[in-house]
C-alpha positions in Angstrom: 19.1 -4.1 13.6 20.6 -0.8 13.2 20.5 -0.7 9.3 19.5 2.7 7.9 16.3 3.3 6.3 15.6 3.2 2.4 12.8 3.1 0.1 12.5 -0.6 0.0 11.3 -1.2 3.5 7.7 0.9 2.3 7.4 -1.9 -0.5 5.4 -4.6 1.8 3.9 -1.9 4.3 2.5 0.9 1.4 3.0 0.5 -1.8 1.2 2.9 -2.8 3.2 5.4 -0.3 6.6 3.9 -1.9 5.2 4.6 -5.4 4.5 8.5 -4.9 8.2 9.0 -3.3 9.5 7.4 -5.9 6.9 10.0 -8.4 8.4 12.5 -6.3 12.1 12.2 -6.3 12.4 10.9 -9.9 10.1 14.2 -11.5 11.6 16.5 -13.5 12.0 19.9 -13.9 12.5 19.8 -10.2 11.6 24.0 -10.2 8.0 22.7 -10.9 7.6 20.7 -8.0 6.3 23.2 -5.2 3.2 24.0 -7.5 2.8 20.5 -9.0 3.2 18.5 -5.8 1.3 20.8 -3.5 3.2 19.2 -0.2 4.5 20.6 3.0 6.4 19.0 5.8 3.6 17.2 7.2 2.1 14.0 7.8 -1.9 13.5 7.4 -4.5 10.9 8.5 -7.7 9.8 9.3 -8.6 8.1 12.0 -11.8 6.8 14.4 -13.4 10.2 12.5 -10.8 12.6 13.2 -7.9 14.0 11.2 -4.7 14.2 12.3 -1.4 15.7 11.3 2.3 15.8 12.5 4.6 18.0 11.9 8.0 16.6 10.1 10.1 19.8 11.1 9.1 22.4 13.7 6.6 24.6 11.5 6.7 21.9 8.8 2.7 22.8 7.4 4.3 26.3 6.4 7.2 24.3 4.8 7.0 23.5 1.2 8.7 20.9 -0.5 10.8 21.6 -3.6 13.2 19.9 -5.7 16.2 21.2 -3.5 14.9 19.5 0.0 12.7 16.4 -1.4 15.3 13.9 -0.4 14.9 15.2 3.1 11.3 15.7 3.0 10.9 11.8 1.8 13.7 10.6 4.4 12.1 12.2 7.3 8.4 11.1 6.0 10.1 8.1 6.2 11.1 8.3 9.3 8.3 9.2 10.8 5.9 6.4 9.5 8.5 3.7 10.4 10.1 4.8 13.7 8.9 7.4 15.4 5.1 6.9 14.8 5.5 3.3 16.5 8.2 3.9 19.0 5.8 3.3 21.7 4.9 0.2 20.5 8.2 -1.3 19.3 9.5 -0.8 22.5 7.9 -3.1 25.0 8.6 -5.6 21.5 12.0 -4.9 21.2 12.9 -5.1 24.6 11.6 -8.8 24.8 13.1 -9.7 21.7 16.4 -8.8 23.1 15.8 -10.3 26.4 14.9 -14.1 23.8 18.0 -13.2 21.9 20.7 -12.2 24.1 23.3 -11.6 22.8 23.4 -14.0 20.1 25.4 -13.1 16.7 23.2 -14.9 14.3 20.5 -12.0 14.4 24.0 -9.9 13.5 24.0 -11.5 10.2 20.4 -11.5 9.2 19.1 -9.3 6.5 15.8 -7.4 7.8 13.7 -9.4 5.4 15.7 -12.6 6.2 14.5 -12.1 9.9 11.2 -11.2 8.6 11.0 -14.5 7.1 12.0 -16.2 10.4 9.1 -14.6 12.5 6.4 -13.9 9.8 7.0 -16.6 7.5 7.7 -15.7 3.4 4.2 -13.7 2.2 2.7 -15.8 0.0 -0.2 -14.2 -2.4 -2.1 -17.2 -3.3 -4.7 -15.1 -6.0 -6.6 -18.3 -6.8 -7.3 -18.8 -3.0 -8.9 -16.0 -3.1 -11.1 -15.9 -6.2 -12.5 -19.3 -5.4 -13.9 -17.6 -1.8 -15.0 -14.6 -3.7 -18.6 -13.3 -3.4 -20.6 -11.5 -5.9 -23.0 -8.6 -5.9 -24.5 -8.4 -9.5 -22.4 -11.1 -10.6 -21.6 -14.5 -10.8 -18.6 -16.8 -10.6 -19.2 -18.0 -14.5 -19.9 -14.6 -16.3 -17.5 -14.4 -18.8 -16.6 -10.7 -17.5 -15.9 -12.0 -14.2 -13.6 -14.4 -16.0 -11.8 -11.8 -17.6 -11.3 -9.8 -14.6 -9.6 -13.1 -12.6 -7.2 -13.0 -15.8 -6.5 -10.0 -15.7 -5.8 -10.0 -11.6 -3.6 -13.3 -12.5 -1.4 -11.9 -15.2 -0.2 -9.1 -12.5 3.4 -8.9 -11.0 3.4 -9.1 -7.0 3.4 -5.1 -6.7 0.3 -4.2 -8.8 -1.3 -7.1 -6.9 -0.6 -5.8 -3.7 -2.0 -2.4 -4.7 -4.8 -4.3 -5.3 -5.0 -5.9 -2.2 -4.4 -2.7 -0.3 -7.2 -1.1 -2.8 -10.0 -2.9 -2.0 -8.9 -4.3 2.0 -6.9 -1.4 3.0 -3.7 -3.8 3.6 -1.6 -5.0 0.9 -0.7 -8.5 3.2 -2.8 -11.5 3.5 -4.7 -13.0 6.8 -3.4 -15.5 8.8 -4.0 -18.4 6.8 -3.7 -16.9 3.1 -6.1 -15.2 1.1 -8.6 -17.8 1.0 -9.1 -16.7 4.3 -10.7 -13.2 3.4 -13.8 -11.9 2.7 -13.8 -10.8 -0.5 -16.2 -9.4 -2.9 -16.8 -7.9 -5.9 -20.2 -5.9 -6.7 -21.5 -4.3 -10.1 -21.4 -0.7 -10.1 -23.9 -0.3 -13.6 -22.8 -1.2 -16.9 -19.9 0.4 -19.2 -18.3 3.5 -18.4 -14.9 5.6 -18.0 -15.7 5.3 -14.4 -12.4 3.8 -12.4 -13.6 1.0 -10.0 -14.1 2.3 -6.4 -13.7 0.2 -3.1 -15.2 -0.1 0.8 -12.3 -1.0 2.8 -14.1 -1.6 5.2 -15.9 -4.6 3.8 -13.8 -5.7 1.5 -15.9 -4.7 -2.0 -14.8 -3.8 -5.1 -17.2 -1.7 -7.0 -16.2 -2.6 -10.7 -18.4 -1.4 -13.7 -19.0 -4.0 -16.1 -16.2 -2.5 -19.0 -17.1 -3.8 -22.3 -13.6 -5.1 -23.5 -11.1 -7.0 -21.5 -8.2 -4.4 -22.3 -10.3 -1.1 -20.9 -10.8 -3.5 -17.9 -7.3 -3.6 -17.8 -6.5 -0.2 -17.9 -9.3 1.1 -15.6 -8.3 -1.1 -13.0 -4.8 -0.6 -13.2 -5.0 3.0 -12.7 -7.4 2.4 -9.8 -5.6 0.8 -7.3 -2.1 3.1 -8.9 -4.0 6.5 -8.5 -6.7 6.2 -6.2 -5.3 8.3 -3.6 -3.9 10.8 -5.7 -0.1 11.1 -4.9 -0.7 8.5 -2.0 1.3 10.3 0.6 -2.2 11.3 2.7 
């Protein structure tokens, strides 16, 4: 649609990537960053058991970023994981949305997330879908920790449920049909400790040790699904 990237359009895909640019451009003293940050101009992943990396700037792993070039080091991060990493892809999509299209006007005055809205539909995060099609490992449905835990995922704003989502499942969207669609469980990992909750993505399982108040459930499970990946740029 031709409108220029910004932070925003990482909030539904990775929040958790949207949350360490924002770390990174907003820390202070900026001198500190090289040593703090540890980054370079690259981009790192996993993937079918292999590891991967692409270079942002010709000789970008010898590159490190600084308070003087992390706007440009974020921008072409940016870049990367919502253009050129997909180009391929896009294309063959694009080109048949055009051909639908034409040369219709209306797309002209659609927002990106307003034309999200027409082709996806509005994401809708029902939580209580989702807790009444949750298994247990360790647990059940009527301990009163297991309550405290729903109350605690209930109170949330839609960001710090989506890192959740994207903690334990990997993506921070529901399945077609909502999240009482998913497979969802959550297993006890022993009894009280400073332990943060852990997760299998690939099964969808959160690993939650049974915290003996409701506010250090709160807290170790907030700064799970914030933190878990470190600075969440990997």
């Amino acid at each position: 649609m031709g409108h220029p990237l910004s932070l925003d359009d990482l909030e539904g895909l990775d929040p958790e990537l949207l949350h360490g640019f924002r770390k990174l451009l907003d820390f202070e003293p900026a001198d500190a960053i090289e040593e703090l940050f540890c980054l370079t101009y690259q981009v790192q992943w996993s993937g079918l058991g292999e590891e991967h990396m692409v270079e942002l700037i010709p000789g970008g792993k010898d590159v490190p970023v600084t308070g003087a070039n992390r706007e440009d080091y974020v921008e072409k991060y940016m870049r990367y994981m919502l253009i050129d990493s997909v180009k391929q892809q896009f294309a063959p999509f694009r080109e048949g949305f055009i051909r639908v299209m034409g040369s219709s006007k209306v797309v002209q005055l659609l927002t990106a997330m307003e034309l999200e809205y027409l082709v996806v539909g509005e994401p809708q995060l029902d939580f209580h879908a989702l807790e009444s099609n949750t298994e247990y490992v360790g647990f059940n449905k009527d301990d009163p920790f297991i309550r405290q835990f729903w109350s605690v995922v209930h109170s949330m704003d839609l960001a710090s449920q989506q890192q959740l989502l994207m903690f334990v499942t990997g993506s921070s969207k529901a399945p077609v049909g909502g999240l009482g669609k998913l497979t969802f469980r959550i297993q006890r990992a022993g009894p009280d400790s400073n332990h943060l909750p852990t997760s299998h993505t690939c099964f969808n399982v959160l690993l939650l040790p049974q915290y003996e108040t409701m506010a250090k459930l709160h807290d170790r499970l907030h700064i799970a699904i914030r933190e878990h990946q470190g600075f969440g740029l990997q």
